[in-house]
C-alpha positions as CSV (number, residue, x, y, z in Angstrom):
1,X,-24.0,15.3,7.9
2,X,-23.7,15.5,3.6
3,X,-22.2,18.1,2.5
4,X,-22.6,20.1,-0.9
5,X,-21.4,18.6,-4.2
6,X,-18.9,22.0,-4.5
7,X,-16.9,21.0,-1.6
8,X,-15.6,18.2,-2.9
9,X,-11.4,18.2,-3.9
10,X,-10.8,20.5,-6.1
11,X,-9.0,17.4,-8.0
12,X,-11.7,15.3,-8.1
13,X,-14.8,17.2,-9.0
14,X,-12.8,18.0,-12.0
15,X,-12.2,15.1,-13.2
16,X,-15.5,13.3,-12.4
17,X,-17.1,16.5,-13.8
18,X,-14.9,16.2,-16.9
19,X,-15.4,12.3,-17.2
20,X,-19.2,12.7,-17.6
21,X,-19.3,15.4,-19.1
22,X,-23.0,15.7,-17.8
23,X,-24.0,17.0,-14.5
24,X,-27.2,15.1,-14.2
25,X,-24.6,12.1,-13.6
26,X,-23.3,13.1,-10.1
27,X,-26.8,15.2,-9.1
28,X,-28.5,12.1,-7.3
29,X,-26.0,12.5,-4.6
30,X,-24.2,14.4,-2.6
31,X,-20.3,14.1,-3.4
32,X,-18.5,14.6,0.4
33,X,-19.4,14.4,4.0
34,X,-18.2,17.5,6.0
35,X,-15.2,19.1,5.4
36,X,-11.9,18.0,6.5
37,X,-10.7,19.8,10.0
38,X,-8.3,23.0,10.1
39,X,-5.8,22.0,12.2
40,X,-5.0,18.8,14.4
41,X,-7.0,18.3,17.7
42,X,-4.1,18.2,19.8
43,X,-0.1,19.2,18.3
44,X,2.1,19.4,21.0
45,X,5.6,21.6,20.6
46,X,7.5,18.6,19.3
47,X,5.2,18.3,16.7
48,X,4.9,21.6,15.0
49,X,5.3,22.2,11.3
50,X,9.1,22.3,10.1
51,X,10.4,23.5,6.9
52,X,11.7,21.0,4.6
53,X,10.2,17.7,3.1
54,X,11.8,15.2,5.6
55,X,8.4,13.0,5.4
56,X,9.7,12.0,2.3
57,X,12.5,8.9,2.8
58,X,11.7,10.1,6.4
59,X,13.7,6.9,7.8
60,X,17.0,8.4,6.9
61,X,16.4,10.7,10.1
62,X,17.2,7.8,12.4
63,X,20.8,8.0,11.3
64,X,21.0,4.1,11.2
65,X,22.5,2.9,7.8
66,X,21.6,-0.2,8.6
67,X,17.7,1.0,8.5
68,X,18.6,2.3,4.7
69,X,19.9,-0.5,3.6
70,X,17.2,-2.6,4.7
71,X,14.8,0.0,3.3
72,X,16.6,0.1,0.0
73,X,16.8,-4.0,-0.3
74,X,13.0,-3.5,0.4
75,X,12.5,-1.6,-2.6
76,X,14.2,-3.9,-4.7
77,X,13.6,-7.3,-3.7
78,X,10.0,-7.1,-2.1
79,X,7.7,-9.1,-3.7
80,X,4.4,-7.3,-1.9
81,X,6.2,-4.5,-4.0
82,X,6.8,-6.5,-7.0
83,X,3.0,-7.6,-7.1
84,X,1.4,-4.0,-6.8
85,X,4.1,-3.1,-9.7
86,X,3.2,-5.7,-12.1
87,X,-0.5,-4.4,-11.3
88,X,0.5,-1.3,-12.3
89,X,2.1,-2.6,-15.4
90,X,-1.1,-4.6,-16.1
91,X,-3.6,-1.3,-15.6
92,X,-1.0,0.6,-18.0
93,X,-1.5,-2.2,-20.6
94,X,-5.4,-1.9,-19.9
95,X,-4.9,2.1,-20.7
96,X,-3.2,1.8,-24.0
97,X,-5.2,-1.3,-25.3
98,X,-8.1,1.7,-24.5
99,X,-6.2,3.7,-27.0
100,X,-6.7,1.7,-29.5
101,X,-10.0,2.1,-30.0
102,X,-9.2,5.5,-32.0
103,X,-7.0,3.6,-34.6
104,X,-8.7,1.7,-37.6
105,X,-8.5,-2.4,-37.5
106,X,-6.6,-3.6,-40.6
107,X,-6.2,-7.2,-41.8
108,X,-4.0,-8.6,-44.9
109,X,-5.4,-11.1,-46.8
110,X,-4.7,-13.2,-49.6
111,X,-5.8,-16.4,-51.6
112,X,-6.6,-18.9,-54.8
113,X,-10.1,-19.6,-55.3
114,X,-11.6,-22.6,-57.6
115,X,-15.1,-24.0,-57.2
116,X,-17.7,-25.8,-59.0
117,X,-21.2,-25.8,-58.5
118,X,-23.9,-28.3,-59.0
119,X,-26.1,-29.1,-61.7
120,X,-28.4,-31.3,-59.9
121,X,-30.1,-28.4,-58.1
122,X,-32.7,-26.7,-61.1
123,X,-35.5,-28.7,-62.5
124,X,-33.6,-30.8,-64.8
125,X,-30.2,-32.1,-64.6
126,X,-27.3,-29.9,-66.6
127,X,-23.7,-30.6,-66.5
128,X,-22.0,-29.3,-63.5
129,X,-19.2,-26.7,-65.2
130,X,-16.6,-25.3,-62.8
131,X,-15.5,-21.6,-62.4
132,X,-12.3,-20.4,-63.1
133,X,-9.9,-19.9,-60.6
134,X,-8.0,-17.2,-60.0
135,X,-5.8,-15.0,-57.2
136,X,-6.8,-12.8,-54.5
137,X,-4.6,-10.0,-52.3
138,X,-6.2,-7.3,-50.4
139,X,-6.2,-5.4,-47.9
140,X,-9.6,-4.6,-45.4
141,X,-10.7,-2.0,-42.8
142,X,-13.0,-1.4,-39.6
143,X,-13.2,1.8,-38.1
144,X,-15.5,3.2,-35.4
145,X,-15.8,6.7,-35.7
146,X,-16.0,8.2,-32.4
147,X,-18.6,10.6,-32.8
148,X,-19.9,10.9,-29.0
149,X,-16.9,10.5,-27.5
150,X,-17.5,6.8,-26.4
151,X,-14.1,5.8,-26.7
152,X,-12.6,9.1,-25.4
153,X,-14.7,8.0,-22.2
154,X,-13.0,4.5,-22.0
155,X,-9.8,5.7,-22.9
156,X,-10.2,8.2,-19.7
157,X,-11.6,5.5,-17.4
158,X,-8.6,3.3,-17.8
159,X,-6.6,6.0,-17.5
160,X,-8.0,6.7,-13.8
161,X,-7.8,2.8,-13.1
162,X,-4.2,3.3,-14.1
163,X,-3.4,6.2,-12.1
164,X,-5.0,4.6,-9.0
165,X,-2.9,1.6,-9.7
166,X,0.5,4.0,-9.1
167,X,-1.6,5.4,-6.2
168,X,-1.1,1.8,-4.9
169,X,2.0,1.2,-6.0
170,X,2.9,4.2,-3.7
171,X,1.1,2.6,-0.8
172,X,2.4,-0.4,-0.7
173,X,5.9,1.4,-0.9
174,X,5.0,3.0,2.2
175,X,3.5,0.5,4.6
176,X,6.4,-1.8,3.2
177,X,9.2,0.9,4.5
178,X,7.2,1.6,7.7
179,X,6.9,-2.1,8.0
180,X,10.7,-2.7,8.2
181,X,10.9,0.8,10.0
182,X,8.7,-1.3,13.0
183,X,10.1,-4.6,12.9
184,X,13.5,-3.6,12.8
185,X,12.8,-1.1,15.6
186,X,11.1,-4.2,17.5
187,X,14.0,-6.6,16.9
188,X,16.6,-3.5,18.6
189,X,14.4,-3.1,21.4
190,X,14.3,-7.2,21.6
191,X,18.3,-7.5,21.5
192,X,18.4,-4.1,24.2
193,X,15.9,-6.2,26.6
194,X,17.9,-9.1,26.0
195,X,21.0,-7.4,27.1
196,X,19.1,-5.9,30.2
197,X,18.1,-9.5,31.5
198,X,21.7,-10.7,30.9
199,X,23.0,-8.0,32.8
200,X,20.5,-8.2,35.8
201,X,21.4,-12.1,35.6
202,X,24.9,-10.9,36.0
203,X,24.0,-8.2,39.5
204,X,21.2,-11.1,40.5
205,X,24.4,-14.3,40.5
206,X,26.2,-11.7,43.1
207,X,23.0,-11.6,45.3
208,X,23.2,-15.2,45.7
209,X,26.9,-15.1,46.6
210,X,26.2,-12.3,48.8
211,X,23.3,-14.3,50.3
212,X,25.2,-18.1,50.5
213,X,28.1,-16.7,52.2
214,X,26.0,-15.0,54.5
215,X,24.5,-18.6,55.1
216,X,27.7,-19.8,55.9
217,X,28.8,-17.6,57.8
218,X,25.1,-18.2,59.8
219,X,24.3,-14.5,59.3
220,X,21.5,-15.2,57.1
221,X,18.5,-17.8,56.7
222,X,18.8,-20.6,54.0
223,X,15.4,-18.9,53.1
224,X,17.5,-15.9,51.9
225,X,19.7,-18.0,49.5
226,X,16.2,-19.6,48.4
227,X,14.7,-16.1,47.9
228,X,18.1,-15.2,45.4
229,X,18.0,-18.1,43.5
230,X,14.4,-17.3,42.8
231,X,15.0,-13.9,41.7
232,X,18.1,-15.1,39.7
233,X,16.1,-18.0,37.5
234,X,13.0,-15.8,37.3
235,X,15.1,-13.4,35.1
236,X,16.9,-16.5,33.8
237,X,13.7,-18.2,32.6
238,X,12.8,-14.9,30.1
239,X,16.2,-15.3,28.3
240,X,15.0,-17.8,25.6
241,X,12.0,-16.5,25.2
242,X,13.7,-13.3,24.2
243,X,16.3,-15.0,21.7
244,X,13.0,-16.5,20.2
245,X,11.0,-13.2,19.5
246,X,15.1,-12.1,18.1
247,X,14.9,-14.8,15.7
248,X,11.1,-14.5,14.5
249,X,12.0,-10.5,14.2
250,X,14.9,-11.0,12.1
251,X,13.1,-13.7,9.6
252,X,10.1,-11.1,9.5
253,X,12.5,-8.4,8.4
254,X,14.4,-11.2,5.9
255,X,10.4,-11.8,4.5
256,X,10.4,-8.4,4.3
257,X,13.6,-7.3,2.8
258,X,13.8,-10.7,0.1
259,X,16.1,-12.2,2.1
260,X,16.4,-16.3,3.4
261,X,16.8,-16.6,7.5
262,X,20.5,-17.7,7.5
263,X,21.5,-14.4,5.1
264,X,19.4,-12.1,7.2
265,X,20.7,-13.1,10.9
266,X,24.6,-12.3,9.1
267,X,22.8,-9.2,8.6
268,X,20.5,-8.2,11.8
269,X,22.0,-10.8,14.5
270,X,24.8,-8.1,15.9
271,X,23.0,-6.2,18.6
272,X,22.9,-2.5,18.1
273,X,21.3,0.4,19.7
274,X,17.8,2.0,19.7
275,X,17.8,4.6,17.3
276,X,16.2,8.5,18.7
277,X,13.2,8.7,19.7
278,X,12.8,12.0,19.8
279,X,11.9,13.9,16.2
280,X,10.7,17.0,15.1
281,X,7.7,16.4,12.4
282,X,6.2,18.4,10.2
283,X,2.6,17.4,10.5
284,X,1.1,19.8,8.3
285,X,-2.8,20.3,8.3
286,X,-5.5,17.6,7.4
287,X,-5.9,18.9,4.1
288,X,-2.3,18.0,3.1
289,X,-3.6,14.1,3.6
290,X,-5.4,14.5,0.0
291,X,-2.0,15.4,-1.6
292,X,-0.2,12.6,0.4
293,X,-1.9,10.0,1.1
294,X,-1.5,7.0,-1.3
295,X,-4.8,5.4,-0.5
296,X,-6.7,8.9,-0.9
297,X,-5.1,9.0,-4.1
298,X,-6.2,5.6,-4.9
299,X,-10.1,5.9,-3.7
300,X,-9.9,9.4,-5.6
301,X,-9.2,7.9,-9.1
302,X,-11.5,4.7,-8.0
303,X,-14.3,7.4,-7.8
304,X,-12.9,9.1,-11.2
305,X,-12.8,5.6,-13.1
306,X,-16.1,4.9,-11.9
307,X,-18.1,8.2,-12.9
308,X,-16.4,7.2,-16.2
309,X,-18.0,3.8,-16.4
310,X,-21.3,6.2,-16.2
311,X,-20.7,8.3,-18.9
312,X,-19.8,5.1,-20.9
313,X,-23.4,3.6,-20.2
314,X,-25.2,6.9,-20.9
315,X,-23.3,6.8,-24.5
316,X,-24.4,3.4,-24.9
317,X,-28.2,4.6,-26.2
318,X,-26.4,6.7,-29.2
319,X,-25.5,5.3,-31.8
320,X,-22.2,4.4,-33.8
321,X,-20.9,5.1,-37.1
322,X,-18.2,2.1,-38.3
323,X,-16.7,2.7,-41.6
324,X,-15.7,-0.4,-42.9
325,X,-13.8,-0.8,-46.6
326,X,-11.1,-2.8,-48.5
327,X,-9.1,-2.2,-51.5
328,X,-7.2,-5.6,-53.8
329,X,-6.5,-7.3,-56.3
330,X,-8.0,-10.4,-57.9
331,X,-6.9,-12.2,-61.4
332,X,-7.0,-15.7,-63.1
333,X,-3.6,-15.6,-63.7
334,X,-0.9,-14.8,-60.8
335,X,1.2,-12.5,-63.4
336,X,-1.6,-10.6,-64.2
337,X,-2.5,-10.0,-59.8
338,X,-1.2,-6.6,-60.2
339,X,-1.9,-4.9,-63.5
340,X,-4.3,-1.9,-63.4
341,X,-7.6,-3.7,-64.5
342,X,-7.0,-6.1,-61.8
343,X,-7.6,-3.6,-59.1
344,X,-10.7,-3.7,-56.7
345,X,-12.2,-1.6,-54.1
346,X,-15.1,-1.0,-51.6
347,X,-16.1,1.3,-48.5
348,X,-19.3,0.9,-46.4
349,X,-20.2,3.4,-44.0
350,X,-23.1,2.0,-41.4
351,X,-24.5,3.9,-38.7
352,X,-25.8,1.1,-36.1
353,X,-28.7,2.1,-33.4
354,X,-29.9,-0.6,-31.1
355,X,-33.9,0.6,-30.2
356,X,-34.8,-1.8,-28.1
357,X,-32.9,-4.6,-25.8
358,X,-35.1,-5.9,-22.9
359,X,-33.9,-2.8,-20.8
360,X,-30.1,-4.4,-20.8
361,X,-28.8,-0.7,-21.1
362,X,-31.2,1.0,-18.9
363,X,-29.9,-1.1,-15.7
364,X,-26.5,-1.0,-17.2
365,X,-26.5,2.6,-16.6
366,X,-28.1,1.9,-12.9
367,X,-25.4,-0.5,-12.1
368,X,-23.0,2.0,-13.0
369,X,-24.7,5.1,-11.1
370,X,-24.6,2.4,-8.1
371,X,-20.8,1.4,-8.2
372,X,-20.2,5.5,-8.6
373,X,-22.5,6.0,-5.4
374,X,-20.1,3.2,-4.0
375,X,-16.8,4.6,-5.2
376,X,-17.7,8.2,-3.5
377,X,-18.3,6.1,-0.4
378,X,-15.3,4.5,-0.6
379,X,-13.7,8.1,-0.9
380,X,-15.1,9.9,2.2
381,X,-14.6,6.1,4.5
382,X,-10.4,6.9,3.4
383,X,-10.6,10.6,4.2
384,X,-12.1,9.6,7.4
385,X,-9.6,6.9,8.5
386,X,-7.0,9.0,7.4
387,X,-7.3,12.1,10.0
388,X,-8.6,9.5,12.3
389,X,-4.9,7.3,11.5
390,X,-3.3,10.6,12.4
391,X,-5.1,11.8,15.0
392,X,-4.6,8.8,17.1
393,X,-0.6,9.0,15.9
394,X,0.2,12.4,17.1
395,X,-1.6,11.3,20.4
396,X,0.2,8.2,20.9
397,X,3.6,9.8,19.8
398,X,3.2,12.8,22.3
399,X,1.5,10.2,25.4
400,X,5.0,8.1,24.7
401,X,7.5,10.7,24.7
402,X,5.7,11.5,28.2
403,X,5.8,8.1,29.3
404,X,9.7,7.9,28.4
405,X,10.1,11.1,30.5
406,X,8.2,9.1,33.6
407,X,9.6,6.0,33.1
408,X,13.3,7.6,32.9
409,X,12.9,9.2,36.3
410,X,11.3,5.7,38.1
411,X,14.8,4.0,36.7
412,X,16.8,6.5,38.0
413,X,14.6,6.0,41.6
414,X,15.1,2.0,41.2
415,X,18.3,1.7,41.1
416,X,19.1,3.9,44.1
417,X,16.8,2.0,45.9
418,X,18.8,-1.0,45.0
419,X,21.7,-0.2,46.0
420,X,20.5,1.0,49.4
421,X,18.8,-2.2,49.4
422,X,21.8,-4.3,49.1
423,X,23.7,-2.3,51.6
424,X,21.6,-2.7,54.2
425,X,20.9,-6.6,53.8
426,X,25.0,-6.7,54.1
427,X,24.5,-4.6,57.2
428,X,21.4,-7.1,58.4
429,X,19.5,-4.1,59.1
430,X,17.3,-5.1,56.0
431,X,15.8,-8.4,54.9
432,X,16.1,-10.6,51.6
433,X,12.5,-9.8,50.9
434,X,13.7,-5.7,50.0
435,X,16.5,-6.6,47.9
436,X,14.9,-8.7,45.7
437,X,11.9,-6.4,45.6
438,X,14.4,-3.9,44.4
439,X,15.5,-6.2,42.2
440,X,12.4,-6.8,40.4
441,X,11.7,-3.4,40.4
442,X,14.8,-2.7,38.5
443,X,14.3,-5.3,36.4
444,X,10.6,-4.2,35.6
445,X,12.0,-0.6,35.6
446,X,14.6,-0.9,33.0
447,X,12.8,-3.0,30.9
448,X,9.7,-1.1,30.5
449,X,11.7,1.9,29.4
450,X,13.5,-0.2,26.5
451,X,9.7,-0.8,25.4
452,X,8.5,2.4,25.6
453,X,11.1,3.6,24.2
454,X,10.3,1.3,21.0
455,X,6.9,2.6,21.4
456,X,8.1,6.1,20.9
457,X,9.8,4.4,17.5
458,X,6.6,2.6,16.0
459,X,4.4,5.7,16.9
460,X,6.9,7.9,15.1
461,X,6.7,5.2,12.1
462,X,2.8,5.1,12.6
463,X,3.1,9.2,12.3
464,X,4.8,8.8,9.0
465,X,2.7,6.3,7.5
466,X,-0.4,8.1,8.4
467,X,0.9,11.5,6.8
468,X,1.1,9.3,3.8
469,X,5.5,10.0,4.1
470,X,7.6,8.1,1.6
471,X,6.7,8.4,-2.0
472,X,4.4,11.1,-3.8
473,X,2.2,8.8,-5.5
474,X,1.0,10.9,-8.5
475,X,3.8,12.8,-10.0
């Protein structure tokens, strides 16, 4: 469903309707689809609104200094970073070269001159006499007055390309923090299952005791020593597997962070906990997404940089007035260069007006409608992903919290059933086949908490980067 041009941002009509400067130039279209929700489909207690602005450097909430200094080597040393910063540098560059067009173009010259000229060229042959030589110095100037606001246009279009350059810049500061938020949550929950396997290794070795003396002492079957070793090597087996993903994890977070492998494992290869899952965020409504969101921000001065380009084309069938002039000095004799009679001067004013050009303009000024029809695309698509980004956060946030709650409960269930398990196969009144079923389920049990309770972690980071958390990204 299109929606009317006036409920567009507030932020954006403005500017596009100050950039053209004609409304004609954004009537073809509609600007907006429908208008952004009130509230959040579904915000469960832990996720109402808080006071305070903890979306902003939002990882500090994990109490892990090891996060912010990760975070903080991120900002200095990534090059992802780097890259969108010298873009920004370049688009800054692009603004103030823009500028210039206001300023006059002055050049310096100065010379000797000496010639001859023929005398072979009239209809009878004279001596050929030379001129006299003498010394030049001046000074010359080209300046477009901007009468219809031409340059004022291009000056403001570059301006919007530079703005939606620091809207990137933002971005790219905030998937690069929620980036080494994830991994480094990843490579904790790694290390934690790590320690889990090694530990059930540990309770699975005294199985197989328990089950070989039993042997021996021809209380059990050899199938029951078979059936332990089995569990014990099943666990065994995931080990390297486990100090494989540890490794990748920690190079991904040295990639991330600027660092070589061997520096980052000093840094990252001690194990350490999982930070708290649990968090109170301050989702806000939909419409704060406009305010937050660096790639909203972006596609918004995309759109304003574009309806720019079409006032530039429409100003393009005026015409232009260039004043161009010089003022020097010219003598035969170098001591004489600067005395008053040597002193020379012009100015040309010249208003240019091109009629006719094979329709270059006209489709100029379509191409430029078309990218502006593009751009406002471009907008609504980023509005849209946005909410959607955040919708399917909260949801996944909220569904893993529950699954942690679950999950906690099955452990707890697991482990009793364990140790009944094991008592009873010492009292033969169970077989081999129940403890290492209990086993396994312990095993399974323990493990799929340490993931879902990384879950909990990404979705929280997910949250954050979908509320645009991090950086403002216009100032």
């Amino acid at each position: 469903m299109k929606f009317p041009i006036e409920r567009l941002t507030v932020t954006a009509l403005a500017v596009i309707l100050t950039i053209t400067t004609s409304h004609d130039i954004l009537a073809d279209e509609p600007l907006t689809t429908d208008s952004l929700p009130a509230a959040w489909s579904y915000t469960p207690e832990n996720l109402q609104e808080i006071p305070g602005g903890e979306s902003d450097h939002w990882w500090r909430q994990f109490s892990d200094p090891l996060l912010d200094s990760l975070i903080v080597l991120g900002v200095e040393r990534n090059y992802d970073l780097r890259l969108a910063q010298r873009r920004q540098e370049i688009a800054r560059a692009a603004m103030n070269q823009a500028r210039s067009g206001w300023f006059p173009t002055i050049g310096l010259s100065a010379g000797w001159n000496a010639e001859k000229s023929s005398g072979a060229t009239g209809r009878g042959a004279t001596v050929s006499v030379p001129s006299e030589s003498y010394f030049n110095a001046g000074l010359n100037a080209s300046w477009e007055i901007d009468i219809f606001g031409k340059v004022a246009a291009g000056v403001k279009a570059k301006k919007a390309q530079y703005n939606a350059s620091r809207a990137e810049y933002a971005g790219s500061m905030v998937s690069m923090t929620a980036q080494i938020a994830s991994t480094y949550f990843t490579l904790r929950s790694q290390q934690r299952l790590l320690q889990v396997a090694q530990a059930h290794c540990e309770s699975q070795m005294k199985i197989v005791k328990i089950a070989q003396a039993r042997f021996e002492a021809m209380l059990a079957s050899k199938l029951d020593v078979a059936e332990a070793w089995q569990t014990y090597y099943s666990t065994a087996a995931s080990i390297p597997m486990l100090e494989n993903a540890i490794k990748a994890s920690v190079n991904s977070l040295g990639i991330l962070v600027g660092e070589f492998p061997p520096e980052a494992a000093r840094m990252l290869a001690e194990p350490g906990p999982l930070p708290n899952w649990k968090s109170s965020v301050s989702a806000g409504v939909p419409a704060d997404l406009l305010r937050r969101r660096p790639d909203i921000v972006e596609a918004e001065m995309q759109l304003a940089a574009a309806a720019a380009q079409v006032g530039i084309a429409k100003k393009d069938f005026l015409p232009t007035l260039t004043i161009e002039g010089n003022v020097g000095t010219a003598s035969r004799r170098l001591g004489d260069l600067f005395s008053g009679h040597s002193f020379t001067w012009s100015v040309a004013p010249t208003l240019s007006w091109t009629i006719f050009d094979g329709f270059a303009r006209k489709y100029q000024l379509v191409s430029a409608r078309e990218q502006m029809q593009s751009a406002i695309d471009s907008y609504n698509l980023s509005v849209l992903n946005a909410v959607g980004e955040t919708e399917n956060a909260l949801s996944s946030y909220d569904a893993s919290l529950r699954h942690i709650d679950l999950v906690e409960k099955l452990c707890v269930q697991n482990e009793e059933a364990l140790r009944l398990a094991v008592e009873r196969y010492k009292d033969s009144l169970s077989p081999m086949t129940d403890v290492v079923n209990a086993q396994l389920n312990a095993l399974s049990g323990e493990s799929e908490l340490v993931q879902a309770q990384a879950s909990a972690l990404n979705s929280l980071v997910s949250l954050y980067e979908a509320l645009g958390g991090g950086i403002n990204p216009i100032d």
